[in-house]
N, C-alpha and C positions, 0 to 999 in steps of 0.2 A: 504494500500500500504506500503513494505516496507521502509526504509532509502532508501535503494539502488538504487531505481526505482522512488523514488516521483521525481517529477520535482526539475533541478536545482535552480532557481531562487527563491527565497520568497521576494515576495515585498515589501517594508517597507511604513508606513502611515506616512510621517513626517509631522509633526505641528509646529516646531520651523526652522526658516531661518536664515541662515549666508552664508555670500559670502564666498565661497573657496581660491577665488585667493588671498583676501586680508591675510585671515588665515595661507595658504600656504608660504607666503610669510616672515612670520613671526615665521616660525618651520622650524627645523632640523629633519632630521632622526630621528626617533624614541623619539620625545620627544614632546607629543600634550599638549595640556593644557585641565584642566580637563572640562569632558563632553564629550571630542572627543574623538572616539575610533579609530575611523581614517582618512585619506586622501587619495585619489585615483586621480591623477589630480588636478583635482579643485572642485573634489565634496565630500561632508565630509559624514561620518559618526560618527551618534552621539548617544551616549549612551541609548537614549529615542528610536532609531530606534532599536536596539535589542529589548527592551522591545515589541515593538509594534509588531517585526513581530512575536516574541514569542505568545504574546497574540490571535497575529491574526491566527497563524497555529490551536492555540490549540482551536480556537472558531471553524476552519474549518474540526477539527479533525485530521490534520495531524503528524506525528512523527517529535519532533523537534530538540533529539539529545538534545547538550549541546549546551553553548553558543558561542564554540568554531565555532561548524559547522554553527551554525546559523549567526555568523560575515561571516566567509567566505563564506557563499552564497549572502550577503550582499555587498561583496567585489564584487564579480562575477559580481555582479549585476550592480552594479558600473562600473565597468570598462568598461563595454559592455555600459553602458551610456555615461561617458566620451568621447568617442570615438565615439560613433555616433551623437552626437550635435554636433563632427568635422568634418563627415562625407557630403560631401557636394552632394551623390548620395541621402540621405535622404531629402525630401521635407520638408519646413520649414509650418508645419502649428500650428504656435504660434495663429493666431487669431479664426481658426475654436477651437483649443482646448479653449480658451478662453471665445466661445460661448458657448459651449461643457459645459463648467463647471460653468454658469450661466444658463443654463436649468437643467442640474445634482442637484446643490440649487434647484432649484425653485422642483425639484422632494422629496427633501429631506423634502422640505418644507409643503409639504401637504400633509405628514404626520404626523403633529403637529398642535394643537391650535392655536402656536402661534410663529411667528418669533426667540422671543427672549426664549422662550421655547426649540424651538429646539437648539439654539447657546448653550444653557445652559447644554443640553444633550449632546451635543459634545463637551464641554470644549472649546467652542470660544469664545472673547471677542466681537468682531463685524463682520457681513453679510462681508466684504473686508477680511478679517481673513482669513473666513473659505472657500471663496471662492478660494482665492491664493492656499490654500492646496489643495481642487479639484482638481485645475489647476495644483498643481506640479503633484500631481498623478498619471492624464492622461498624462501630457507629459512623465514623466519617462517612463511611461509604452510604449507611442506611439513608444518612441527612442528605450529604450532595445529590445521592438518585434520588429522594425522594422531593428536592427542590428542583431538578431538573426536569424530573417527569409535572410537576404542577406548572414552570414557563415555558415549555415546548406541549401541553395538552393541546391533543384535537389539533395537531399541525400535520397536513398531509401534503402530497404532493400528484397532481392529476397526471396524467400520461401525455400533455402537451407540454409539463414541464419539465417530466424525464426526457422527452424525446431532446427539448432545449438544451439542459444538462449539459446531456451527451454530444450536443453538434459542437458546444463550446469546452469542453472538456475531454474529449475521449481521448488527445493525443496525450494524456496526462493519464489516464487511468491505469491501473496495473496489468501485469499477464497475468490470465490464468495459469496456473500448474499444471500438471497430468495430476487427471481426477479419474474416481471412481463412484459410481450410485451401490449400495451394497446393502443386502439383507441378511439378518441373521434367524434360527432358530437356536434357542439354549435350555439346554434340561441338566439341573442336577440330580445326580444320582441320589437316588432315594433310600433312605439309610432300611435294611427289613426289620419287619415286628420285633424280631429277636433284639438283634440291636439298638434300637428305641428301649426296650426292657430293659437289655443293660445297662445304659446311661441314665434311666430311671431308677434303677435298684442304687444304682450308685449316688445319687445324690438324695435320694432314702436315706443312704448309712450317714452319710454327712450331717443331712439337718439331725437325726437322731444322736451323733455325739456332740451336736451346738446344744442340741435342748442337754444332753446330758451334763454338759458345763464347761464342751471347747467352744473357744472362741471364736466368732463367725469370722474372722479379721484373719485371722492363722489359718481359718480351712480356705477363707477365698486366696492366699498366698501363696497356699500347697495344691490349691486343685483350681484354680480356676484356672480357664483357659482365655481369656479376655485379657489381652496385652495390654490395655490400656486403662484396667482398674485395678489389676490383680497385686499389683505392687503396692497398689496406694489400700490394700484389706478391700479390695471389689467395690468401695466408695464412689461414687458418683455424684457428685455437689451441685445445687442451684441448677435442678432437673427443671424444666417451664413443661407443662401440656402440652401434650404434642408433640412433644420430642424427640420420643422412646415409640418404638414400634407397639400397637394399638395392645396386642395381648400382653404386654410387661407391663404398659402402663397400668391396663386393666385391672392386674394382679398387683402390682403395687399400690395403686389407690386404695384398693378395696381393703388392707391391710391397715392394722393398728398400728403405731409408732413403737415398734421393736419384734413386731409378732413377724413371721418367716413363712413364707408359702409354700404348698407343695410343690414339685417342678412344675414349669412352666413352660410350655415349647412357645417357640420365636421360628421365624426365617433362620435365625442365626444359631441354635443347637438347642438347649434345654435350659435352662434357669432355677435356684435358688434365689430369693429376692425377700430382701429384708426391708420395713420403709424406718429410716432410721428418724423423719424430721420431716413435718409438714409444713408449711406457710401458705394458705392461698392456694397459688396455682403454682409455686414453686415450692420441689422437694429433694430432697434427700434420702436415697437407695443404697443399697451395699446390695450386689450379687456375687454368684458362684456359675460362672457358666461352663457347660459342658458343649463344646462345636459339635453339630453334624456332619465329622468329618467320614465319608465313606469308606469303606475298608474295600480291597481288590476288586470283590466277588460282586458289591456294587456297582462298582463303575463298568464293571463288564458288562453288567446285566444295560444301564444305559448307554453303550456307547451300541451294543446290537438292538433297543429300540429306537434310537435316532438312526441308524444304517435302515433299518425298516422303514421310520419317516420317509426317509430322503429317497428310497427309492418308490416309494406309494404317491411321492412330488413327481418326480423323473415320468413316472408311468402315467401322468394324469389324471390319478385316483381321488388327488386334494389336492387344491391349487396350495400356491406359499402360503398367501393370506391366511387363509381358515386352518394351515397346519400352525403357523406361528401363533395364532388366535385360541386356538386349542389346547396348545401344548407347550406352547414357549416358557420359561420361567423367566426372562426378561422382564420385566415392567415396563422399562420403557420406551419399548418394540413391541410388540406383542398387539396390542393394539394398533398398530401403523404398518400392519404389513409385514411385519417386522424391519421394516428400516431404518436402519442409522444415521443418525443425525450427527453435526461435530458441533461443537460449544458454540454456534453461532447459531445455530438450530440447523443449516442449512443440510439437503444430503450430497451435496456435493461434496466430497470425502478426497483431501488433496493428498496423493500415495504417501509423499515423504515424509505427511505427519500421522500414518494410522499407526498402531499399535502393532509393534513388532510379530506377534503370534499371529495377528490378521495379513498383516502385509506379506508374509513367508506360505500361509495359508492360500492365499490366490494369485501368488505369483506364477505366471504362465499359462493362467485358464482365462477363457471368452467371455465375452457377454453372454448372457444365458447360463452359463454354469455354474453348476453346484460344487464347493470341495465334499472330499469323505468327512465324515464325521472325527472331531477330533476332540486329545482332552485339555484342557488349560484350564483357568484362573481364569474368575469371572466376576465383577464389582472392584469398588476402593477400597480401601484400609481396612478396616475388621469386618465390611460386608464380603469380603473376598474368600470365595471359596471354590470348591474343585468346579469343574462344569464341562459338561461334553456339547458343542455347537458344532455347526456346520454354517457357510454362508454364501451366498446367491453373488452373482454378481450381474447387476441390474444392467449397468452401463458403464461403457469408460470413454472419457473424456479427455482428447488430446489437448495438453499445451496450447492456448491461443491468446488473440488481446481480446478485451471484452466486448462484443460486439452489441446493440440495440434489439437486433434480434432473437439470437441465441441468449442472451443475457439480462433481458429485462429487469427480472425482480433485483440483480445487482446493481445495476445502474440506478434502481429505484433508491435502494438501498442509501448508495451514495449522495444520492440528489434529497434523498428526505433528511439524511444526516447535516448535508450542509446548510441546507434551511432550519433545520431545528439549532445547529449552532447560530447561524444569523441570527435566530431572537434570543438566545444567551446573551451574544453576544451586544445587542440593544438594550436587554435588560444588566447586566453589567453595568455597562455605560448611564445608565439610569441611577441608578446605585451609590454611585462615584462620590457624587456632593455628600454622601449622607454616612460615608464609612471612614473610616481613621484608616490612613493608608505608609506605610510605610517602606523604604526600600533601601540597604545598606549602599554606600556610597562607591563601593566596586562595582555595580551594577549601572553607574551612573551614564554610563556611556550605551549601554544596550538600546536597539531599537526595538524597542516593545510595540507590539498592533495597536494595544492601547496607551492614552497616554494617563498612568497611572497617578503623575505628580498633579495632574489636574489643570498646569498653569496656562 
């Protein structure tokens, strides 16, 4: 993607905290003390926040320009946040993000050995640290999208304006990549009766020597299988409704403040669940989980009914649709065909960023076919488990520049994006007389889009 066309905002990961008001308070116009590079209201920007978002564009591949531009989208950014934490149409949800960012930990968490392992990898001094950074993160972000989706509402763009766009833009727009349109079906192996009993009987003897007077904290230590509570005694902190997949929560609601459930099946294996601490809608759990992890004789059994699938597909017996509809464990396919979308929703799937196991999976097959069924790893972080798929390959998509007609909905894309920044960036400018603005005197020279000094 161009300069022109990437998204306004880049969002900054700050790790260091200083109150603004107190700051602000204690600066003139244009004269910050060092480390700051500015002030927007009450909310600062600090020299460590360039850095970061620098670093972060360029991990995500995008154009960063100079440091100049990269402050001023910082500012942007800024500003549209100051203004909406005074925004009193914006709903205040300080404690779900709070929860928000105690489950986000506990996700970061297991994926490491070890608690202090991970702080170490992220340059934090302690679990409270690193968790407040989470937390500023998803607020900022919640505030800035949620002041930006209220000054760009109900801005659309008709198809005389794309078509406009694009006569005066298209030498400027990007290449497409080599793409691919792709479906998947995915079944996890299904654990039998037998095995279900066993991890039942086992977390039987467990709660039976908690009630007898071991510690629930020591048995989720020694048995739980959940990476990222099992260190901390299965604890789960500042739980919001809605969380926790609907049969844990169920089971834990309905639970007295220390009483222990009997197992509890999940998507994700089986459960002991303690409720330790209620408030409202926010709570406090300790579990014991046991994974659904399949054993051989499992995965055999599904890797020969999806080889069945695929070929009752092949023969015409059930189109994809209704077999991914039927049978798929995807959730997020399953209903669509089963097709794949990438983080932008679109299914245009660009090869050099699919997922390795997918990309090696249909390397050298056609439009229209199917791979054999295979085994791998299916979901994120502790939703990740064994999974036997197969996937379609709809269409592929050579290399080209964006054309009007093969490209429409992208070009719309871009043409609505740049209209919804023009009125940011009106409303911005509106703004101006009414916000304390400041900028460190290194910057003095930058040509900013805006003129932020006001004069």
């Amino acid at each position: 993607m161009t300069k022109k066309f990437r998204f306004l905002f880049i969002l900054s990961f700050i790790t260091t905290f200083l109150f603004g008001n107190m700051i602000q308070a204690q600066l003139k116009k244009g004269q910050l003390v060092d480390g700051i590079t500015a002030v927007i209201g009450d909310e600062i920007v600090l020299d460590s926040d360039i850095e970061e978002s620098i670093a972060m564009a360029q991990q995500q591949g995008v154009p960063i320009g100079d440091k100049c531009k990269v402050l001023e989208n910082i500012i942007h950014n800024k500003l549209l946040l100051y203004h909406a934490k005074k925004d009193t149409l914006i709903p205040d949800r300080s404690k779900e993000l709070r929860a928000d960012a105690e489950n986000r930990y506990q996700q970061f968490l297991s994926s490491f050995p070890s608690e202090r392992e991970m702080l170490n990898a992220y340059k934090y001094r302690t679990s409270y640290e690193m968790k407040n950074a989470i937390e500023k993160v998803a607020s900022e972000q919640y505030y800035q999208g949620q002041k930006y989706s209220m000054i760009t509402r109900g801005i659309d763009v008709t198809p005389s304006e794309v078509s406009a766009f694009y006569e005066i833009h298209k030498s400027q727009l990007p290449q497409v990549n080599n793409e691919v349109k792709l479906s998947r079906i995915v079944m996890y192996p299904k654990l039998t009766d037998a095995h279900k009993k066993e991890i039942i009987d086992k977390l039987k003897k467990i709660k039976k020597d908690i009630l007898a007077g071991e510690s629930f904290e020591t048995q989720a230590r020694i048995y739980s299988e959940d990476p990222g509570s099992a260190a901390n005694g299965g604890l789960i902190s500042n739980v919001a409704k809605g969380m926790m997949v609907k049969p844990f929560e169920a089971a834990a609601l309905n639970l007295q403040e220390g009483e222990i459930s009997d197992p509890v099946e999940t998507e994700y294996g089986y459960h002991l669940i303690q409720l330790v601490k209620k408030s409202g809608k926010i709570y406090d759990v300790r579990h014991i989980l046991i994974l659904s992890t399949p054993n051989e004789e499992e995965i055999k059994a599904t890797k020969k009914e999806m080889a069945d699938l695929r070929n009752q597909i092949i023969e015409g017996k059930i189109s994809f649709k209704d077999a991914a509809l039927k049978f798929s464990d995807d959730k997020s396919t399953k209903y669509n065909a089963g097709v794949m979308t990438g983080s932008d929703g679109s299914d245009n799937l660009e090869k050099t960023k699919l997922d390795p196991v997918d990309a090696y999976q249909i390397a050298g097959i056609n439009k229209g076919d199917i791979t054999e069924a295979f085994e791998t790893e299916f979901g994120e972080g502790p939703s990740k488990k064994k999974s036997i798929e197969f996937i379609k390959v709809d269409d592929i998509i050579d290399a080209h520049t964006l054309d009007l007609s093969d490209d429409y909905e992208r070009v719309k894309a871009y043409a609505l994006n740049q209209k919804k920044n023009e009125q940011v960036e009106k409303w911005i400018k509106s703004k101006l007389p009414d916000t304390f603005i400041s900028i460190n005197k290194r910057y003095q020279d930058c040509d900013f889009k805006t003129n932020w000094s006001r004069k």
